[in-house]
Backbone as JSON Lines, residues from 0, in Angstrom:
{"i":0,"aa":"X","n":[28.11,69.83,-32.47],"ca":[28.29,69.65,-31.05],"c":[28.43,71.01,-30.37]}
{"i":1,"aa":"X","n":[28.99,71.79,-30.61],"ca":[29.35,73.29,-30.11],"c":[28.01,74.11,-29.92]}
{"i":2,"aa":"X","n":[27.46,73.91,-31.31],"ca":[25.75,74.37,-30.99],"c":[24.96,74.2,-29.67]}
{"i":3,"aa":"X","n":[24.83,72.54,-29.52],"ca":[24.56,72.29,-28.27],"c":[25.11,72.41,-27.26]}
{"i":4,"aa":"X","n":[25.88,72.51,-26.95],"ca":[26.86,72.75,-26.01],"c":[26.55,74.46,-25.64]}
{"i":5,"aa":"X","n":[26.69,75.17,-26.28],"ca":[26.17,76.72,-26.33],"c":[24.77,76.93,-25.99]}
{"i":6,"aa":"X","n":[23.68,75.86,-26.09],"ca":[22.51,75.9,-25.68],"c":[22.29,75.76,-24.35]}
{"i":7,"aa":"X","n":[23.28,74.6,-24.14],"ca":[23.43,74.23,-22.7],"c":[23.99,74.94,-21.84]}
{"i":8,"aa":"X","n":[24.8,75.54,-22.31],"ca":[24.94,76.68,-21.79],"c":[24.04,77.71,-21.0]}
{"i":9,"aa":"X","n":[23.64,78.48,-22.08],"ca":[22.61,78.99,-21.83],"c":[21.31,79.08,-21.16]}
{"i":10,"aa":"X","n":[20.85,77.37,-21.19],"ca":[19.89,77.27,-20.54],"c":[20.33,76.72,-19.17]}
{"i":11,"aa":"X","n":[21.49,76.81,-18.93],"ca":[22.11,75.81,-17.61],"c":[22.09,77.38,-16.68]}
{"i":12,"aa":"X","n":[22.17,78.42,-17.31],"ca":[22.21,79.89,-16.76],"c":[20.95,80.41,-16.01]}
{"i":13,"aa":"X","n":[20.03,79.49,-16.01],"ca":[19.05,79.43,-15.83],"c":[18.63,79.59,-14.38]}
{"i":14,"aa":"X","n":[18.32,80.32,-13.11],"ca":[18.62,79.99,-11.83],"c":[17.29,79.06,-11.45]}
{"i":15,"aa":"X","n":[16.38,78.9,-11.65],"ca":[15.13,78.28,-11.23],"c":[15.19,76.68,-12.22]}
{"i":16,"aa":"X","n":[16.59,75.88,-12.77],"ca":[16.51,75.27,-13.43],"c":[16.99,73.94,-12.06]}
{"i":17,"aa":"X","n":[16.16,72.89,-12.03],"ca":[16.97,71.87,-11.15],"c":[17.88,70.86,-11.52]}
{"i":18,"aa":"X","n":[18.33,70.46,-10.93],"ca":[19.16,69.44,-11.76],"c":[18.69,67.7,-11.03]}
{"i":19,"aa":"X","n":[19.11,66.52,-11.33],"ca":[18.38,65.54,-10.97],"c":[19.93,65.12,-9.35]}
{"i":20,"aa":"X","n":[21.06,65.35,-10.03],"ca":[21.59,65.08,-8.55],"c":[23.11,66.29,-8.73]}
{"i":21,"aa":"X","n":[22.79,66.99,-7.66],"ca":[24.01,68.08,-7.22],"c":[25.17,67.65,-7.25]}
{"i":22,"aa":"X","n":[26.6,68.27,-7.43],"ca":[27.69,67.61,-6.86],"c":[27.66,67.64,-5.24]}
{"i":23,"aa":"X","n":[26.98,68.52,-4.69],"ca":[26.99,68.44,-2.58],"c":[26.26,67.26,-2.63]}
{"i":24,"aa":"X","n":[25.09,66.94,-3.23],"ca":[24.62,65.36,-2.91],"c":[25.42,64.3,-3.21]}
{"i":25,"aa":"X","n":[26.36,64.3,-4.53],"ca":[27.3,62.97,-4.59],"c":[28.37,63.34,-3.32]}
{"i":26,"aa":"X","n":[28.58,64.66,-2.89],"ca":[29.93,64.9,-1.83],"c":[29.42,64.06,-0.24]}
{"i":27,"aa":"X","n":[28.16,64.31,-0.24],"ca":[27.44,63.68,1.18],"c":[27.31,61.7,0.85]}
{"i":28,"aa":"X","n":[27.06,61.66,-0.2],"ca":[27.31,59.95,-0.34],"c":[28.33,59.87,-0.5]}
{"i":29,"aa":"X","n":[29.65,60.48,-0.94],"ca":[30.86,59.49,-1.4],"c":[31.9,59.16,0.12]}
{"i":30,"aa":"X","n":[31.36,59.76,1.34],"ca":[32.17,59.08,2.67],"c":[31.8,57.66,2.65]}
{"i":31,"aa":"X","n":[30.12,57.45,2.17],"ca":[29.22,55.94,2.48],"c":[30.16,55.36,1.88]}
{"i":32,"aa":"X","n":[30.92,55.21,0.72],"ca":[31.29,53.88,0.09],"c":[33.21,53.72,-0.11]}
{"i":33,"aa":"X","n":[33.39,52.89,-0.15],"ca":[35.04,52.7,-0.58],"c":[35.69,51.83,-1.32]}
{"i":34,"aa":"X","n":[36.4,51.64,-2.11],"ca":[36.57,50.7,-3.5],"c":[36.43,49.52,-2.7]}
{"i":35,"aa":"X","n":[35.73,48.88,-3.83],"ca":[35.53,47.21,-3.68],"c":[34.46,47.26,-2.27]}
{"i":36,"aa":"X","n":[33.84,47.93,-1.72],"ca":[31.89,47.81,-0.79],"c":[31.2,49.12,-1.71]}
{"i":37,"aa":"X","n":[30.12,48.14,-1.39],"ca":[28.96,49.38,-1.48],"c":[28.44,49.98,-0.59]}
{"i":38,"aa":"X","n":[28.34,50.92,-1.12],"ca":[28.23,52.17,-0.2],"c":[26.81,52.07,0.44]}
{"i":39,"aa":"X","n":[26.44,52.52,1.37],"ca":[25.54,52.27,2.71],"c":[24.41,53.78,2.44]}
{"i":40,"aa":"X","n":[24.37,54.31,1.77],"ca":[23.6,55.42,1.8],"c":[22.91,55.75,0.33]}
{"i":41,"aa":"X","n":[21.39,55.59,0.16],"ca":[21.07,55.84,-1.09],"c":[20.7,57.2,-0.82]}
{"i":42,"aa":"X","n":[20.28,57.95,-1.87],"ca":[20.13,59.31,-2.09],"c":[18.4,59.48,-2.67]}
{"i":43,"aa":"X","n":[17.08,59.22,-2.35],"ca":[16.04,59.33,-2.47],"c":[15.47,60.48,-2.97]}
{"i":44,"aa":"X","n":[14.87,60.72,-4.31],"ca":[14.24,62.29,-4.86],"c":[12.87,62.28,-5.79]}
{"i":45,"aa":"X","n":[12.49,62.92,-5.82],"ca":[11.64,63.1,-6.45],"c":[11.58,64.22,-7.55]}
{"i":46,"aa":"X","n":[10.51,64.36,-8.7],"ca":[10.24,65.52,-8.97],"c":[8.94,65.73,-9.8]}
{"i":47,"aa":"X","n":[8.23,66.89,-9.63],"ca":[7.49,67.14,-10.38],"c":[7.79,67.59,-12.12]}
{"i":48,"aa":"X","n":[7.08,66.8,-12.64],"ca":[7.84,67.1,-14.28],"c":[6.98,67.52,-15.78]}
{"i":49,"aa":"X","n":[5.63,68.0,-14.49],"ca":[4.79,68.62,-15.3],"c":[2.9,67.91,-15.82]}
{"i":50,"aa":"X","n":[2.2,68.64,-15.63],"ca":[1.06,68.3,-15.65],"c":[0.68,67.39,-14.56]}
{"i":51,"aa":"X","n":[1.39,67.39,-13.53],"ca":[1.12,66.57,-12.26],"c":[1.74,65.29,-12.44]}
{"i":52,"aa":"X","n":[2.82,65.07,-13.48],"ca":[3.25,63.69,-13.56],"c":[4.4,64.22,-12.36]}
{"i":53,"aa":"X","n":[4.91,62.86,-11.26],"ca":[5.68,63.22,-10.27],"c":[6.62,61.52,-10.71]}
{"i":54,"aa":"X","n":[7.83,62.21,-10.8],"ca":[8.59,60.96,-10.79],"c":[10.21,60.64,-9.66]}
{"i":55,"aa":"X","n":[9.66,59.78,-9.01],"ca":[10.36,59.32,-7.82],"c":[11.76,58.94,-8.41]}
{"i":56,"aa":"X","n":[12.68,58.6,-7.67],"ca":[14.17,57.95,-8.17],"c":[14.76,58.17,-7.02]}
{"i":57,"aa":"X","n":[16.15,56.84,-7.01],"ca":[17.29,56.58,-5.99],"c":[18.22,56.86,-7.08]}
{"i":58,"aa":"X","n":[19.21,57.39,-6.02],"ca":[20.99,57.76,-6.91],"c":[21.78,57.0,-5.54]}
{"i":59,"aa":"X","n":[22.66,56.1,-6.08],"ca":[23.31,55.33,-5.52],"c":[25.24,55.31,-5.87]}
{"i":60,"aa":"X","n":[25.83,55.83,-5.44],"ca":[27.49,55.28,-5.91],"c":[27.9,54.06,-5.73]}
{"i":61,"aa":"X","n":[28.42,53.24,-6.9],"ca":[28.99,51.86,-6.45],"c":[30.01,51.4,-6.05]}
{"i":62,"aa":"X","n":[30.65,50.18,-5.86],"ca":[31.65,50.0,-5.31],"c":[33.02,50.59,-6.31]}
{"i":63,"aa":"X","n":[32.17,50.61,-7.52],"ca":[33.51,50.82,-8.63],"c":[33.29,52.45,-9.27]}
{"i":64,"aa":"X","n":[32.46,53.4,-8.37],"ca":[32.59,54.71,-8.72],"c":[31.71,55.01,-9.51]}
{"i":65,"aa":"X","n":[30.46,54.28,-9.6],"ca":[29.66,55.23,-10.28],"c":[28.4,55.17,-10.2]}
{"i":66,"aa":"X","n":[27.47,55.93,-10.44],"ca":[26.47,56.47,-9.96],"c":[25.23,56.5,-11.07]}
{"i":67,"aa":"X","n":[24.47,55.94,-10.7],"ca":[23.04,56.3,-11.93],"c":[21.71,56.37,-10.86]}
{"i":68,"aa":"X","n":[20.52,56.84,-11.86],"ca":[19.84,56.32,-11.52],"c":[18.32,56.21,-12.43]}
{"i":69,"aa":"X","n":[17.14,55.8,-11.95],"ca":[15.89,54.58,-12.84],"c":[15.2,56.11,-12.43]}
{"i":70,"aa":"X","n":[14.94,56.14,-14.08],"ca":[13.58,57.69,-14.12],"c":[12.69,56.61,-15.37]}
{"i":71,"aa":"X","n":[11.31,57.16,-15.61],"ca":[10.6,56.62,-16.55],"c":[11.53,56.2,-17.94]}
{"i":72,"aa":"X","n":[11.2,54.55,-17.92],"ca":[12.05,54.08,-19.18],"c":[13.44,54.06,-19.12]}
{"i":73,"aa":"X","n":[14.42,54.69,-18.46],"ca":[15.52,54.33,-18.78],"c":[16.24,54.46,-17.18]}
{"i":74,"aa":"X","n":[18.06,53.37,-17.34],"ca":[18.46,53.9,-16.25],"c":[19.67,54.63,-16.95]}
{"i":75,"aa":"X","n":[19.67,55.83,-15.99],"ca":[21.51,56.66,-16.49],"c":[22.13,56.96,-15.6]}
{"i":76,"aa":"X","n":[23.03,56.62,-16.57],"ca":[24.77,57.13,-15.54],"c":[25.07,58.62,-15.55]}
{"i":77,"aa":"X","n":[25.0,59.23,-14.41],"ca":[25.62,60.04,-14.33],"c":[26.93,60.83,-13.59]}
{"i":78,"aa":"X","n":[27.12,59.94,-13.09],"ca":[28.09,59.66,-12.37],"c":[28.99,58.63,-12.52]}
{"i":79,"aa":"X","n":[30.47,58.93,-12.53],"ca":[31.9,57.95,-13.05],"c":[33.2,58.66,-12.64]}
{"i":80,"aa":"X","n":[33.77,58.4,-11.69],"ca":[35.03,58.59,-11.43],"c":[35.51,57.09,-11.24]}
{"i":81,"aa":"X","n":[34.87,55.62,-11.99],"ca":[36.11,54.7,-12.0],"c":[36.85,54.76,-12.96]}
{"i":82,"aa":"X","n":[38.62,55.0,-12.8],"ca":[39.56,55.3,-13.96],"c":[39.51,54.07,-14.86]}
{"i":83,"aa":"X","n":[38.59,53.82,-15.59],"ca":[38.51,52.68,-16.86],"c":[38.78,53.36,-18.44]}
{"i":84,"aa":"X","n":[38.34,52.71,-18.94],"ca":[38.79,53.4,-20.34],"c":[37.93,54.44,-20.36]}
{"i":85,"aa":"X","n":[37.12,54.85,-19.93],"ca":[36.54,56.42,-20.52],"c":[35.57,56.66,-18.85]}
{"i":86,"aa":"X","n":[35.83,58.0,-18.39],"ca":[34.99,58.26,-16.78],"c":[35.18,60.22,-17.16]}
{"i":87,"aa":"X","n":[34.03,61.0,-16.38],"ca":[34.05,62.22,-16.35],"c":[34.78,62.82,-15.62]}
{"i":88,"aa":"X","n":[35.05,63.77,-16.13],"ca":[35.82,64.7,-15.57],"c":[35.04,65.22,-14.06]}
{"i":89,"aa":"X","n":[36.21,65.33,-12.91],"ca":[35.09,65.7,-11.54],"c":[33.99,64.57,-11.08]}
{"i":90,"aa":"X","n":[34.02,63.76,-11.91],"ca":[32.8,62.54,-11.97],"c":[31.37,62.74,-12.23]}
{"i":91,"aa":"X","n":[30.93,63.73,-11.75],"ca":[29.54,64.25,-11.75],"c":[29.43,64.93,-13.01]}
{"i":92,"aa":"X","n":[28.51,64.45,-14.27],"ca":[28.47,65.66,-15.23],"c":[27.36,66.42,-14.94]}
{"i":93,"aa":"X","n":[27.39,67.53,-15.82],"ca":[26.57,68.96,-15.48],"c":[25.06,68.2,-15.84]}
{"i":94,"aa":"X","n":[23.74,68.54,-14.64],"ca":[22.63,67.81,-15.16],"c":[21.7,68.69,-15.14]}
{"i":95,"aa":"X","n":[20.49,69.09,-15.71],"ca":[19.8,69.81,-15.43],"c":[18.08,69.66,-15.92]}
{"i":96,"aa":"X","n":[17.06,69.51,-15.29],"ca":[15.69,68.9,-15.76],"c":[14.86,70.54,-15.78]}
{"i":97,"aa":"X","n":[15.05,70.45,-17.46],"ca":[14.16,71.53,-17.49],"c":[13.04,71.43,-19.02]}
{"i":98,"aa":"X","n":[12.26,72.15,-19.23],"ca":[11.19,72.05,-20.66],"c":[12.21,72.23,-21.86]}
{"i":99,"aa":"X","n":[13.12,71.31,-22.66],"ca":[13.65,71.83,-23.46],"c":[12.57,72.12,-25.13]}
{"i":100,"aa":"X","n":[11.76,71.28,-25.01],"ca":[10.59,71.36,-26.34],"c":[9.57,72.07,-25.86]}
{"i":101,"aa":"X","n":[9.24,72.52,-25.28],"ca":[7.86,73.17,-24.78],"c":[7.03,72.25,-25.12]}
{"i":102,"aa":"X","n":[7.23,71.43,-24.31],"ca":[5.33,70.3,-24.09],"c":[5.09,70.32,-22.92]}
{"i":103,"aa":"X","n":[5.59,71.2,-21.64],"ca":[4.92,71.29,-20.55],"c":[5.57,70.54,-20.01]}
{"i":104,"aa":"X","n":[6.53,69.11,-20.44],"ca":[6.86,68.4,-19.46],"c":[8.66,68.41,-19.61]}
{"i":105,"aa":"X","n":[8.98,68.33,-18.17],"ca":[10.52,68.58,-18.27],"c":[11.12,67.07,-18.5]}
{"i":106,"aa":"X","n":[12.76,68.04,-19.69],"ca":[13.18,67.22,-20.52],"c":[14.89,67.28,-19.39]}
{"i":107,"aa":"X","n":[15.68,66.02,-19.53],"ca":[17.02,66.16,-19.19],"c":[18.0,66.43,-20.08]}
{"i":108,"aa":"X","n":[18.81,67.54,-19.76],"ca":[19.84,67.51,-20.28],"c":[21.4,67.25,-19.9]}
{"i":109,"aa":"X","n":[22.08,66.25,-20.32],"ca":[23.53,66.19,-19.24],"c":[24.67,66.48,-20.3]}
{"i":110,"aa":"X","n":[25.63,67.33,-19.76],"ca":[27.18,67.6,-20.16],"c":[28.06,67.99,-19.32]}
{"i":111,"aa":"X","n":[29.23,67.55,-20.24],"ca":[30.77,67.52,-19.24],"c":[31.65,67.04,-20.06]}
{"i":112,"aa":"X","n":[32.49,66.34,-19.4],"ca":[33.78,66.34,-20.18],"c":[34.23,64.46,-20.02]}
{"i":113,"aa":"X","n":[34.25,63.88,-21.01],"ca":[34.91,62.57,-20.67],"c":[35.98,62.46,-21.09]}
{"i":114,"aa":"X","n":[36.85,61.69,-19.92],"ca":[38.65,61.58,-19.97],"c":[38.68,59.94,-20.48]}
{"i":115,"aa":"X","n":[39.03,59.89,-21.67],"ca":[39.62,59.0,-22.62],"c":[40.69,57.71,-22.29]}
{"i":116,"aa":"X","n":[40.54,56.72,-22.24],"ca":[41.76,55.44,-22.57],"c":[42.05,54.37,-22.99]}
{"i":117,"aa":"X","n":[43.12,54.47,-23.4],"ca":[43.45,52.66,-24.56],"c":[43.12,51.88,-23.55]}
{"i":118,"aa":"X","n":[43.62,50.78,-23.77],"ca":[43.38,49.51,-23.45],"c":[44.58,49.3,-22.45]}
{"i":119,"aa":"X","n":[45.67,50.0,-23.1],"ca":[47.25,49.83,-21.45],"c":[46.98,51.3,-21.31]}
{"i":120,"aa":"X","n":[45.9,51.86,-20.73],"ca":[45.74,52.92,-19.84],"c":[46.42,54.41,-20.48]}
{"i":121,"aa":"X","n":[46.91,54.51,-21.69],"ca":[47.54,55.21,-22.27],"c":[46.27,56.44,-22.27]}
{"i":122,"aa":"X","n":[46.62,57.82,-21.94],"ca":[45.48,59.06,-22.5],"c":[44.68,58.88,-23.86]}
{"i":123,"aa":"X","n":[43.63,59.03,-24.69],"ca":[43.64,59.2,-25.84],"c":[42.59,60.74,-25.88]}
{"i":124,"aa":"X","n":[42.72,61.79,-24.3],"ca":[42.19,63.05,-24.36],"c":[41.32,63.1,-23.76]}
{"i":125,"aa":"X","n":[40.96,64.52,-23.99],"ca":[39.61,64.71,-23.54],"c":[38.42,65.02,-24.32]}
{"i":126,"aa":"X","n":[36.81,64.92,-24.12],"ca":[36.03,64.57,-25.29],"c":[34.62,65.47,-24.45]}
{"i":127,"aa":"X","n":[34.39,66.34,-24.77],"ca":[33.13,67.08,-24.73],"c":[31.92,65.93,-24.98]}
{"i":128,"aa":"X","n":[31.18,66.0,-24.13],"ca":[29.95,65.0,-24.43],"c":[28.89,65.71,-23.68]}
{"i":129,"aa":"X","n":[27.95,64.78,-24.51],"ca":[26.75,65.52,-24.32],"c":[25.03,64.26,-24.29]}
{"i":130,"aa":"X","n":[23.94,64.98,-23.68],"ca":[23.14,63.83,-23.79],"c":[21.59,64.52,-23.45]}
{"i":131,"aa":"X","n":[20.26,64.61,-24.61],"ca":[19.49,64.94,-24.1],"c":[18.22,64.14,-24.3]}
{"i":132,"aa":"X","n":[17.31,63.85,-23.05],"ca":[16.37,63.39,-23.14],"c":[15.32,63.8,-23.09]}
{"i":133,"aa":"X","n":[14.46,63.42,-23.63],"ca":[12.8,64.37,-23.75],"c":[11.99,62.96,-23.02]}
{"i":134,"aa":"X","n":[10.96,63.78,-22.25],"ca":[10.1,62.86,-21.17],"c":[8.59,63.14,-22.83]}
{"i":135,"aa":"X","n":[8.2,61.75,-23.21],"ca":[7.44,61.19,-24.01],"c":[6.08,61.21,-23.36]}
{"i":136,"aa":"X","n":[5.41,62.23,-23.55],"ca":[3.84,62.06,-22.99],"c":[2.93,60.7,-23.43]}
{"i":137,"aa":"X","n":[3.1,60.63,-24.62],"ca":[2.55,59.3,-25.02],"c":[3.1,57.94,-24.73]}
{"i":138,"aa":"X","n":[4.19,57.53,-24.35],"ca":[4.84,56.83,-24.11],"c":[5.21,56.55,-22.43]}
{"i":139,"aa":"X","n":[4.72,58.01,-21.92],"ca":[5.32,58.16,-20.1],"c":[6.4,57.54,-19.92]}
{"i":140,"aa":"X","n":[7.63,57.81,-20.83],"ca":[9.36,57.76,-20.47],"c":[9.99,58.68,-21.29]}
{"i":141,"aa":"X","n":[11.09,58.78,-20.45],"ca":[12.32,59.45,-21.03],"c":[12.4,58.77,-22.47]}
{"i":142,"aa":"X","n":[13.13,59.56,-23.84],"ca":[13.41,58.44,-24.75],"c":[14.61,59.35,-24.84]}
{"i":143,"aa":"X","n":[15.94,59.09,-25.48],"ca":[17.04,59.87,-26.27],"c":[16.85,60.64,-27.14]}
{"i":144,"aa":"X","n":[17.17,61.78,-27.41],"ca":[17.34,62.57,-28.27],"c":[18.02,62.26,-29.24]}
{"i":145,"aa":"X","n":[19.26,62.86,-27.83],"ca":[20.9,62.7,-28.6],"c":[21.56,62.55,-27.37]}
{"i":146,"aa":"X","n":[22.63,61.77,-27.75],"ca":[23.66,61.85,-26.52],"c":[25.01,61.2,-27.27]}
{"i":147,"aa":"X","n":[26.1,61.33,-26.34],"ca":[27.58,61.07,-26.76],"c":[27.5,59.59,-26.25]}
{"i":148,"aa":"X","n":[28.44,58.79,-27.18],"ca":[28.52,57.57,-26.96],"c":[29.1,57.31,-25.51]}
{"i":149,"aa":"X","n":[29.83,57.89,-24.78],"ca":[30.54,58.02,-23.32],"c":[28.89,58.08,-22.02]}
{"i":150,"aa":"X","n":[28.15,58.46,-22.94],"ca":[27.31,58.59,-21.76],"c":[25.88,57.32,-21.53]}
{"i":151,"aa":"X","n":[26.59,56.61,-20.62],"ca":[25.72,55.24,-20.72],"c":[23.83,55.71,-20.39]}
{"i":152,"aa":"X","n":[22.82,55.47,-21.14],"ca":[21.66,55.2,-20.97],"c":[20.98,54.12,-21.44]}
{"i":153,"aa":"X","n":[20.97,53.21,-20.66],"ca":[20.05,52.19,-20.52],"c":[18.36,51.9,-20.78]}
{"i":154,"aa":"X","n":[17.68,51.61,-21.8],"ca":[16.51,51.85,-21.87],"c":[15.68,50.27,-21.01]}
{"i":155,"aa":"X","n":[14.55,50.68,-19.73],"ca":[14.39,49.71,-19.29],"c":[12.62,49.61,-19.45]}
């Protein structure tokens, strides 16, 4: 884990690297919503991800704090500040869409920190996590690499 984590690093150092949603973009949606409604403002993006493939997506916060959104093949969370048994630290983890294999087409990588809990709300810490996806030319989706069990991806 430290390995990667040190990669991510590194390549997060990156200034021309984008990421799929900012923390100023979750700061401009989180007035839209308030526990128990949904929030009134989706967040609309796009990106180019290589060889002219362009892939569209909405990022949405829910009524219960958290945030994903639908890229080729899968949906992910990247976003969680509801205090349940396990949510990120700051809520937003670190995201960033860049070539991690060199196939020309950009891959996601997400890390941060998930805050831990029993079942009667007791701490059980904090947990470095991590999650990377490679965009599948043959397949035209995201598939998993690797990722930490804390970090929900949905394959759709």
């Amino acid at each position: 884990m430290y390995k990667i984590l040190t990669l991510l690093f590194l390549l997060s150092t990156n200034v021309c690297a984008e990421s799929i949603i900012s923390k100023e973009e979750v700061n401009k949606l989180l007035p839209t919503y308030t526990d128990g409604k949904v929030g009134t403002d989706i967040l609309s993006k796009s990106l180019i991800i290589g060889d002219g493939v362009k892939v569209s997506y909405e990022f949405e916060i829910t009524s219960k704090g958290n945030g994903a959104v639908i890229l080729p093949g899968i949906l992910l969370r990247l976003y969680d500040s509801y205090e349940d048994l396990s949510y990120f630290k700051n809520g937003l983890l670190n995201n960033e869409v860049l070539d991690v294999n060199s196939d020309g087409y950009k891959d996601i990588l997400l890390w941060g920190t998930a805050l831990t809990f029993d079942d009667d709300g007791n701490s059980l810490g904090e947990k470095e996590v991590v999650a990377v996806l490679v965009y599948s030319i043959k397949e035209q989706k995201y598939v998993v690499l690797k990722k930490s069990e804390e970090i929900d991806v949905f394959p759709i």
